[in-house]
C-alpha positions in Angstrom: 45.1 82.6 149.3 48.9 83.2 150.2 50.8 83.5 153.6 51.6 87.2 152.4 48.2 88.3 151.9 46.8 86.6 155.2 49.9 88.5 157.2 49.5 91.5 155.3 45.9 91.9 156.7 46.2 90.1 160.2 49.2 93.2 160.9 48.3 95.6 159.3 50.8 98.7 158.9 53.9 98.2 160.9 55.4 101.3 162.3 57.9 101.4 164.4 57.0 97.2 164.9 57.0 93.9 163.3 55.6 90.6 163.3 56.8 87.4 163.8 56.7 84.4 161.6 58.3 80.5 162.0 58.5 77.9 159.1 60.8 74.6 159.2 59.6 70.6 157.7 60.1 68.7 160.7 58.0 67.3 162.9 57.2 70.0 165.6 56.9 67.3 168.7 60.6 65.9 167.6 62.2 69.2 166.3 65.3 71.1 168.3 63.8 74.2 170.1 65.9 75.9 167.9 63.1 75.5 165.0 60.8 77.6 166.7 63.1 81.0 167.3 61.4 82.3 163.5 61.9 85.6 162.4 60.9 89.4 162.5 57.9 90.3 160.1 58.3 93.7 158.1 56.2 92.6 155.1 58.8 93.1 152.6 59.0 92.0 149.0 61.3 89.0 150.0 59.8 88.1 152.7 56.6 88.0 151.3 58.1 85.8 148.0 59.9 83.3 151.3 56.4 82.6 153.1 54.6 82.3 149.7 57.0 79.0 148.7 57.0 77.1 151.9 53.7 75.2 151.4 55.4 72.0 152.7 56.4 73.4 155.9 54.7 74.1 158.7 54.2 77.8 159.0 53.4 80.0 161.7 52.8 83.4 162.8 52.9 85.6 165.9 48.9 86.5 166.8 50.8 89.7 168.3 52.6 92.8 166.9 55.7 93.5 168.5 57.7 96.5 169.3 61.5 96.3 171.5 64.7 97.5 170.2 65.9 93.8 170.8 63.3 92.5 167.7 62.9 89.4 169.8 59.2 87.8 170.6 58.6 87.5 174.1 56.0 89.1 176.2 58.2 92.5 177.2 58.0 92.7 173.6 53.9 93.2 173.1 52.4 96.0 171.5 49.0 94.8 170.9 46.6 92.0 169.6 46.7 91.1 166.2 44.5 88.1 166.4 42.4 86.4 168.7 43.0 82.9 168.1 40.9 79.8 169.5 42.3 76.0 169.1 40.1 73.5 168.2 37.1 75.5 168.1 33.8 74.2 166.9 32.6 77.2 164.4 29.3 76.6 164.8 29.2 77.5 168.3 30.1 80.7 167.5 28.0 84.1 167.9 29.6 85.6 164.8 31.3 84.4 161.6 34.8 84.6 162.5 37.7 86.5 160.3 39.0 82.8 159.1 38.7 79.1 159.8 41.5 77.1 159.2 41.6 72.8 159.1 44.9 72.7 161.0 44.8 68.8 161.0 41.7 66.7 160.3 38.8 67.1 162.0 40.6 70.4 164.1 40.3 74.0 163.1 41.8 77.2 164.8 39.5 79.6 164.8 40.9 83.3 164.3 39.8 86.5 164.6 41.3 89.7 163.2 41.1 92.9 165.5 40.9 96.4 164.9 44.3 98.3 165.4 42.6 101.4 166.3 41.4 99.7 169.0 43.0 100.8 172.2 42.1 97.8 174.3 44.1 95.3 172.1 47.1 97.2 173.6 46.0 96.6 176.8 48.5 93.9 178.2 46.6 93.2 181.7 43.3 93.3 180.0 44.7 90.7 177.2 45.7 88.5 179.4 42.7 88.0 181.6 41.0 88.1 178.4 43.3 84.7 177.3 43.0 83.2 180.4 39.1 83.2 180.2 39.3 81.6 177.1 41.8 78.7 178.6 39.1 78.3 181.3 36.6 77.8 178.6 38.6 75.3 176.8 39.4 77.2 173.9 43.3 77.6 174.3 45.7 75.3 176.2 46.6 76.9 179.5 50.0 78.4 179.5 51.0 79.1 183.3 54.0 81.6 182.0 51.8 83.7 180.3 53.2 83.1 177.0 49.7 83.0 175.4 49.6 86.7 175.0 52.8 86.0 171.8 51.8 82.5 170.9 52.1 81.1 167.2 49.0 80.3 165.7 49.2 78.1 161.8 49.0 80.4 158.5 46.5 79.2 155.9 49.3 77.5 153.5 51.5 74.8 155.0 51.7 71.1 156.3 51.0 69.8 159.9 54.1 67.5 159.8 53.4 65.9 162.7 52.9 62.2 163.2 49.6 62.5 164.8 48.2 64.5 161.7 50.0 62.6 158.5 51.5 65.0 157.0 47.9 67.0 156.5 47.5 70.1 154.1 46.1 73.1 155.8 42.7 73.9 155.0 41.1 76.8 154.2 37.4 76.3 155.4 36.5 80.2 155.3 38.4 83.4 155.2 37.6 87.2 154.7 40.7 89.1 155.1 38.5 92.2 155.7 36.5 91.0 158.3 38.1 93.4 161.3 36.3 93.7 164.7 36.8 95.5 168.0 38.2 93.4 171.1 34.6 93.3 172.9 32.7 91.9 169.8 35.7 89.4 169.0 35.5 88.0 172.5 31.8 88.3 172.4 31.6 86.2 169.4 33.4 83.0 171.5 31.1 83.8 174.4 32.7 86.1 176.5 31.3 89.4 178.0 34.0 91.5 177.9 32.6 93.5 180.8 33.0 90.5 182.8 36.8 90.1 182.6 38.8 90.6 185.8 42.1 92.4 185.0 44.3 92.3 188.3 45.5 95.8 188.5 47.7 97.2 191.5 45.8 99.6 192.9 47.7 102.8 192.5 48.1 102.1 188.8 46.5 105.5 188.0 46.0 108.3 190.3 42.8 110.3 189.9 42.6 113.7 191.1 39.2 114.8 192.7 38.3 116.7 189.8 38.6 114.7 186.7 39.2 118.1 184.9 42.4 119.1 186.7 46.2 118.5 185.3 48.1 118.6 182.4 45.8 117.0 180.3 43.1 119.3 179.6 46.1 121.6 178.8 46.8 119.9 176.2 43.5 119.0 174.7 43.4 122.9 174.4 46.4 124.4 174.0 45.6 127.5 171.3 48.0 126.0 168.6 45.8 123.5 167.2 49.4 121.5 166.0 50.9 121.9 169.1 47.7 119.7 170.8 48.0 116.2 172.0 44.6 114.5 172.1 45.0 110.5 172.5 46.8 110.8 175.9 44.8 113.6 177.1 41.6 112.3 176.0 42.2 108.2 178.0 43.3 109.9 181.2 40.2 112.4 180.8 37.7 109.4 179.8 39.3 107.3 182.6 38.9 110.1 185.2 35.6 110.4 184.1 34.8 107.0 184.0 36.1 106.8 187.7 34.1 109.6 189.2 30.9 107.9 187.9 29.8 109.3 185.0 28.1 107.2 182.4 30.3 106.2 178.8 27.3 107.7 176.4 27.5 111.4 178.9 31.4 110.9 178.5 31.5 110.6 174.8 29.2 113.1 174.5 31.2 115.5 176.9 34.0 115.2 175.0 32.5 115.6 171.7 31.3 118.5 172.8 35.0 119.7 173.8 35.9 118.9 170.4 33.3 120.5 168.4 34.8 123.8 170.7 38.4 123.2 169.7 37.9 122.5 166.1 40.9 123.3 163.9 40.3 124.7 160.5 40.1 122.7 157.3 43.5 121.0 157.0 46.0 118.8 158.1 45.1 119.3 161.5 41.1 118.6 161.2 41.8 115.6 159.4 44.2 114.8 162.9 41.2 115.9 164.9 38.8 114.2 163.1 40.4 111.2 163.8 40.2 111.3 167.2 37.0 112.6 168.2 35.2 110.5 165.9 34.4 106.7 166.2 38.0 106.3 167.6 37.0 108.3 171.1 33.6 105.7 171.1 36.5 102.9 171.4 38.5 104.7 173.5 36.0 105.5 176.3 34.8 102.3 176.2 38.1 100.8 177.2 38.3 103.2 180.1 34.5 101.5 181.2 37.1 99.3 183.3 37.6 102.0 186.1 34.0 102.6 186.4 32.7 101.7 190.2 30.4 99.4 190.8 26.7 100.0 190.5 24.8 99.3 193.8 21.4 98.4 194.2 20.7 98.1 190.8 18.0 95.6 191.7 16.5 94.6 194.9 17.7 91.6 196.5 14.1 89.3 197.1 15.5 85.8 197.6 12.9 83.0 197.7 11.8 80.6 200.3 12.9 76.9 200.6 16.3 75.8 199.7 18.4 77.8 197.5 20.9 74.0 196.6 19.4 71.4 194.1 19.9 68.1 194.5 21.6 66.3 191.2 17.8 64.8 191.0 16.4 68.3 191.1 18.8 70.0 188.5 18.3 67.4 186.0 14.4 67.6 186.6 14.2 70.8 186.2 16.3 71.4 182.9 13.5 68.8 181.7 10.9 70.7 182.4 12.1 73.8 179.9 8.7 74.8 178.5 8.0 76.2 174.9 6.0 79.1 173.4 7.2 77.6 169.9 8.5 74.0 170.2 12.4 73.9 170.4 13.0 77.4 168.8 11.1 79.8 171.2 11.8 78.9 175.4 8.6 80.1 177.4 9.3 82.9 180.0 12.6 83.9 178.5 14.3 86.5 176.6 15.7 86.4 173.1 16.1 88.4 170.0 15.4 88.5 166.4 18.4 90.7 164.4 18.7 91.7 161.0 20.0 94.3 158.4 17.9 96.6 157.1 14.9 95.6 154.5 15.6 91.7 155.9 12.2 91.2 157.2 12.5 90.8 160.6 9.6 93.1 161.7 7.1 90.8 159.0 8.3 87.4 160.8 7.9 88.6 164.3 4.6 89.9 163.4 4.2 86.3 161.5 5.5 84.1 164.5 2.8 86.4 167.2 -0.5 86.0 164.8 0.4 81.7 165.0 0.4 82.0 169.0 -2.7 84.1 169.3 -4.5 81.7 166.6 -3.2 78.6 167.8 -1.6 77.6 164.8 1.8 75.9 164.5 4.6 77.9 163.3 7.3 76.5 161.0 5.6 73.5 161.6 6.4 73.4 165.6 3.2 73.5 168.0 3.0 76.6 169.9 1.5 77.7 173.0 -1.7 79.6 172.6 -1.8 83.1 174.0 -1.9 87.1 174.0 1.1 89.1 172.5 2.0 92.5 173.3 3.3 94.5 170.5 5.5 97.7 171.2 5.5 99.2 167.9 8.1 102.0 168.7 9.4 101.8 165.1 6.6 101.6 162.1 3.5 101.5 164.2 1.7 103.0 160.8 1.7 99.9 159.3 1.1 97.1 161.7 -2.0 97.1 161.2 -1.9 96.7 157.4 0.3 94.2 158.3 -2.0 92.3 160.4 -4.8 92.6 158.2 -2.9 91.2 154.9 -1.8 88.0 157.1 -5.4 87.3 157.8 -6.5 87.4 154.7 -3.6 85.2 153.3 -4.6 82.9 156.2 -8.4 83.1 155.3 -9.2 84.1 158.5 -11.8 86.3 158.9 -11.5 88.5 162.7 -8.9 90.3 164.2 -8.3 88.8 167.6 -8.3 91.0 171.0 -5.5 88.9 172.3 -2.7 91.1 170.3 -2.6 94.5 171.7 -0.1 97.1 169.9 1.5 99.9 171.9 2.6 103.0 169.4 3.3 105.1 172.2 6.9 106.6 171.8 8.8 104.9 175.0 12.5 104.8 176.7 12.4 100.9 178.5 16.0 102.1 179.9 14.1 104.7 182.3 12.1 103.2 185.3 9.3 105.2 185.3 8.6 104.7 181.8 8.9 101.1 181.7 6.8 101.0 185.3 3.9 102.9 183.0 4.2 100.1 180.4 4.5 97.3 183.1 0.9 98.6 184.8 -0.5 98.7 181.4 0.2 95.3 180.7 -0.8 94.2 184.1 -4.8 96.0 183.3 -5.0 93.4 180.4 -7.9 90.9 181.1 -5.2 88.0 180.4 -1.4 87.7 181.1 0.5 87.8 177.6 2.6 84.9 176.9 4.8 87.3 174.2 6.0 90.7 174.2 7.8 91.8 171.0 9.6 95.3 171.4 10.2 97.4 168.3 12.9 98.1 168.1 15.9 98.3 170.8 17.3 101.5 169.3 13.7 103.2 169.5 13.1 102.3 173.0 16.9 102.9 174.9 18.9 106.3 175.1 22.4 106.2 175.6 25.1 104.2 174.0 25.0 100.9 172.4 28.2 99.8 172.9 27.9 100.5 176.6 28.0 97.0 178.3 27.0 98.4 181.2 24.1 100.8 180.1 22.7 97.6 177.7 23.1 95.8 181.0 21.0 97.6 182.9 18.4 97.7 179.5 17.9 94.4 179.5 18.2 94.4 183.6 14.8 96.0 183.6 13.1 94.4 181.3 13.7 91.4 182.8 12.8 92.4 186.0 9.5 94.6 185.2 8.4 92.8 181.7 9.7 89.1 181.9 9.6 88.2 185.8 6.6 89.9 186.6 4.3 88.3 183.7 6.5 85.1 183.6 6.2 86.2 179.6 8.5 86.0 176.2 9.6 88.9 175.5 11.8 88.9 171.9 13.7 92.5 171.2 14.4 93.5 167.6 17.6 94.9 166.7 19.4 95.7 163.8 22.9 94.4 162.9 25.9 96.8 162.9 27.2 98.4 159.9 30.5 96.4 158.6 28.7 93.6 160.8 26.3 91.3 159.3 26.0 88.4 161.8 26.1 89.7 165.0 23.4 92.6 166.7 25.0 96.0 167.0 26.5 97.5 170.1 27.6 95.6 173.3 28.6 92.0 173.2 26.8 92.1 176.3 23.5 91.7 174.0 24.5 88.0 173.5 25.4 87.2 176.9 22.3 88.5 178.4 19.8 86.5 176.2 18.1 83.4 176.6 18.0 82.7 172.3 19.5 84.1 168.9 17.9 84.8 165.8 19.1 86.0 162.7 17.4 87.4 159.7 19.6 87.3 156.4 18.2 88.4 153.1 21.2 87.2 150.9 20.0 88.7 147.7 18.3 92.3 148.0 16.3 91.2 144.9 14.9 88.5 146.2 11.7 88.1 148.7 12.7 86.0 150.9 14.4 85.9 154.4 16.6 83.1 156.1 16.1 82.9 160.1 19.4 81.1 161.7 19.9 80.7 165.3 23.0 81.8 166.5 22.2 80.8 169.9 19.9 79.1 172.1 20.9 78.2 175.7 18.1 75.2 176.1 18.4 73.1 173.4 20.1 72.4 170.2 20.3 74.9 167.7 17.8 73.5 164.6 18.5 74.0 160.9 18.3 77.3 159.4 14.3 78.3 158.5 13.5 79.8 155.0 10.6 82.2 154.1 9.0 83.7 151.0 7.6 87.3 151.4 4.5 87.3 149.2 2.3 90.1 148.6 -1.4 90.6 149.4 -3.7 93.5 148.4 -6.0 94.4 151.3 -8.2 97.1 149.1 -8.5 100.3 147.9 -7.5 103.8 149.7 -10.3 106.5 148.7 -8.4 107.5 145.3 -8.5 104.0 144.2 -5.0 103.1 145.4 -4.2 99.5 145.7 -3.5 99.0 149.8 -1.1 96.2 150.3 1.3 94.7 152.4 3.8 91.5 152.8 3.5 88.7 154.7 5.8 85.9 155.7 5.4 82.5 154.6 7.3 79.5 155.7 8.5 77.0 153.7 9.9 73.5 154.5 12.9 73.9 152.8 13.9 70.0 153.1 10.5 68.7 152.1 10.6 70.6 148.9 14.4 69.5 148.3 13.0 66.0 148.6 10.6 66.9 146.2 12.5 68.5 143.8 15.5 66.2 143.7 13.1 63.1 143.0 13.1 61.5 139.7 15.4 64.5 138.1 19.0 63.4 137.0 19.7 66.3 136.0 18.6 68.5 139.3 20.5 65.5 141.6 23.5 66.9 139.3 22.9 70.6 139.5 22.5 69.6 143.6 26.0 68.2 144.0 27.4 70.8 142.3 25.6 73.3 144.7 26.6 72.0 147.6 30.0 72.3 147.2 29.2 75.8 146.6 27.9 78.7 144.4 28.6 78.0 140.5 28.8 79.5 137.2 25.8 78.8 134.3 29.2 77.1 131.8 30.1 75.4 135.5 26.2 74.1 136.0 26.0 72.5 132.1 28.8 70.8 131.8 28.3 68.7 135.0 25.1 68.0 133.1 27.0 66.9 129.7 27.3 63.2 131.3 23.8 62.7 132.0 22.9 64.3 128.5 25.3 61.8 127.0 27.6 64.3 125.8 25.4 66.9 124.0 25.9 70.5 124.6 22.3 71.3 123.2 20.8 68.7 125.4 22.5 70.1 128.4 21.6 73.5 128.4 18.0 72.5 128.0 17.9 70.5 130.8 19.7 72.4 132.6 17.5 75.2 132.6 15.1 73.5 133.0 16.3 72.1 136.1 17.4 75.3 137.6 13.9 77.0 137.2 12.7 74.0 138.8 15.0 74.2 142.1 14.7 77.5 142.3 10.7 77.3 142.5 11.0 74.7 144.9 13.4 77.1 147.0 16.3 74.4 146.5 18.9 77.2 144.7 18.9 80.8 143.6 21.1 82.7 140.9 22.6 86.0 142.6 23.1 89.3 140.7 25.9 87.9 139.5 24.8 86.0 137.2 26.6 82.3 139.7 23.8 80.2 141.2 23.8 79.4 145.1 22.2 76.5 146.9 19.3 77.9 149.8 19.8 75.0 152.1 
């Protein structure tokens, strides 16, 4: 990795604007101010050879890109957000994988994110800073009264941390992917923060709204007949903020507008290509960011507060965050909501439908005791095959009857439209037995509207809490799908994360292989456990009436670090192979000749064992070899 490439991608193209970059040897806590003035950033050919020979120094860059006929760095300079940068982060406390991690001295990493520059909310100034001053209340940047957060310097991945403190430490690169890009929301959303929970101190005569959203210049120019004489960014944010104002929804605005487009439609040409690149994902962003002018919802839910006192003594807090009760044992909280994510073909309908036959059957699952109960599967995606799904895992489980207690609901239904989810509700409540789980499949297949909408996923999850969770004191886990770029994160509003009680995501890091990795990303109640590994194996169930076979897959859960245990015992040549693993994926040549010492030197013996050994870790789910041809370690 070099300082060029990491600024390259952090700015991305410069028009009309520049970066900023710093580098000197001293000690930054002793150094003149003088030190810190740095430079303009235009990512030329010099520059770039400068940055790439100063590995001694310590180097720095701007986390903004800057635009003032003065080229200085100061906050009348801004243009937008380049990077959202967090100081001494922990990593794995985040709800995402970040674009970079970076050992800044030992023991502390700044954690970065880059952001999309299409995104018109990282040019947002008032926005940005409220969004920086929620992360200094959450202890994730140092406070900065003068507002000089918005244009700090964060550390570039090459260079020393010449301070005293740190002796002279090497940066680190602990992960980077200089093409992992997200939109202000889900960057904030990955350290926490519901962006739709940001107050941005606006005077109030900021933008004046005429009492039809329609009126003015701007819809002039959205239209004017000479498709290359039309403006459409500025016309289209003062339409969607108008809009946006007078209480329409963002999905009805985005497809309002779309609509325009589709009317206005230049021919093939330079001009589509210009069109094209607003109305498509572009006005999504753009709408969103004019969600800030929306006014507030009222009533959404009915106010029913409950008798005795509302203040807990210290006594009474702490007892009751001991009495958190749990459908599965430290992984599932009872009476909660969660979600299980994936990409598509990762399994995550197969464990779900795995985790719900354990509870009905009283069986521990991934060796944690479970509460016995009924589950309620909505089986708005796939309902075909549940129940060749159900019948496979009894007969892999050699158990012989289908239990009443799991009810499946394949009727098509919209859980963000009251009466609909009132219908479900009352059929729930004629069950002879409360459910103690409700699994909905999918979120996409049961909510209209947009999924980047923090307020319409809101108000989603809003009534499923109230008519679903509350009023059967149930579990009710929601399968979603990850985004498309995205693989470590549910798609659409960060507001997903904030509104849920647990996190779990369903990786399938080789589309070879059957089987599916379960991480929790987050879990409000206790601490997060080690990632859970299962093998998709596949059972035949009969024959259709031409003589088909009739199959399915079912999960099955394997104790990843009993079986290392196993495996490792008594083998030199695996504890070898295992070292080498853990420092990360490795070539066949790389695997054998760590295994030339134990073979006292011979390249025959080696290769033997070593093959051996690797077909022996990877039945024992210990490693894996990728399409590539390198072998990666499971756990």
């Amino acid at each position: 990795m070099k300082n060029s490439d990491f600024l390259l991608a952090a700015y991305g193209e410069l028009v009309d604007s520049y970066g900023w970059t710093a580098s000197f040897r001293s000690d930054p806590n002793k150094s003149d101010p003088g030190v810190w003035a740095g430079v303009g950033w235009y990512g030329t050919d010099k520059q770039q050879e400068i940055i790439d020979r100063q590995g001694g120094n310590n180097n720095f860059f701007c986390v903004s890109v800057l635009k003032s006929d003065s080229r200085k760095r100061n906050k009348a300079a801004f243009h937008r957000l380049a990077v959202l940068l967090a100081d001494d982060a922990d990593p794995d406390n985040l709800m995402g994988r970040p674009s970079y991690v970076f050992e800044t001295s030992p023991g502390n990493c700044q954690v970065g994110v880059f952001l999309d520059p299409e995104d018109p909310q990282t040019q947002d100034r008032a926005l940005i800073d409220a969004v920086l001053q929620r992360m200094a209340d959450n202890k994730l940047v140092n406070a900065d009264a003068s507002g000089n957060n918005l244009v700090r310097y964060g550390r570039l991945p090459v260079g020393t941390n010449t301070k005293a403190s740190a002796g002279n430490f090497p940066g680190r690169v602990l992960h980077c992917d200089l093409e992992r890009v997200y939109s202000l929301e889900d960057a904030v959303g990955m350290f926490g923060i519901d962006l739709a929970t940001v107050q941005i101190p606006r005077p109030q005569n900021e933008i004046s709204f005429s009492p039809d959203p329609l009126r003015g210049d701007a819809l002039k120019l959205l239209l004017h007949p000479d498709p290359a004489q039309r403006s459409y960014h500025d016309p289209l944010m003062t339409i969607s903020a108008r809009l946006v104002a007078a209480g329409a929804k963002e999905g009805a605005v985005v497809n309002f507008l779309r609509d325009v487009g589709e009317a206005i439609k230049p021919p093939p040409g330079p001009e589509q290509e210009r069109w094209a690149a607003r109305f498509g994902s572009e006005l999504v962003r753009m709408v969103r960011g004019a969600e800030k002018f929306a006014p507030e919802s009222q009533n959404e839910i009915s106010f029913s507060p409950t008798t005795g006192s509302w203040l807990l003594t210290p006594d009474e807090l702490i007892a009751r965050a001991e009495d958190v009760e749990w459908l599965v044992e430290d992984l599932v909280p009872e009476n909660s909501m969660g979600m299980i994510f994936g990409g598509s073909g990762t399994f995550k309908s197969f464990l779900a439908i795995d985790m719900a036959q354990h509870i009905i059957n009283s069986l521990d699952w991934t060796d944690r005791r479970t509460k016995s109960g009924g589950v309620v599967y909505l089986a708005a995606e796939g309902g075909a095959g549940i129940a060749r799904r159900i019948q496979a895992w009894h007969q892999q489980f050699g158990l012989a009857g289908m239990s009443d207690k799991f009810r499946t609901c394949t009727q098509p239904l919209l859980l963000n439209e009251a009466d609909q989810i009132q219908a479900m509700a009352d059929q729930i409540a004629a069950l002879p037995e409360k459910p103690r789980l409700i699994i909905i499949d999918t979120l996409s297949q049961t909510f209209v509207g947009e999924e980047n909408s923090s307020s319409e996923i809101s108000n989603y999850l809003r009534l499923i809490n109230k008519e679903i969770r509350a009023r059967f004191e149930a579990t009710v886990i929601i399968i979603h799908h990850t985004g498309h770029n995205v693989s470590d994160r549910p798609r659409g509003s960060s507001a997903l994360i904030a509104n849920l009680d647990f996190l779990l995501g369903v990786y399938r890091e080789d589309k070879e292989a059957m089987y599916a990795k379960v991480m929790v990303l987050k879990m409000k109640d206790a601490e997060k456990c080690p990632d859970l590994f299962f093998n998709m194996e596949r059972v035949v169930i009969g024959r259709d009436k031409h003589g088909k076979e009739l199959s399915s897959l079912v999960a099955k859960y394997h104790d990843s670090l009993a079986t290392v245990r196993a495996s490792l015992s008594g083998g030199k040549y695996k504890v070898a192979i295992a070292k080498l693993l853990h420092e990360g994926p490795a070539t066949i040549e790389k695997i054998r000749s760590v295994c030339l010492a134990p073979a006292n030197g011979s390249e025959y013996t080696a290769r033997k064992a070593s093959e051996k050994a690797l077909r022996e870790l990877q039945q024992s789910n210990y490693a894996m070899q990728m399409a590539d041809g390198t072998w990666v370690k499971l756990v």
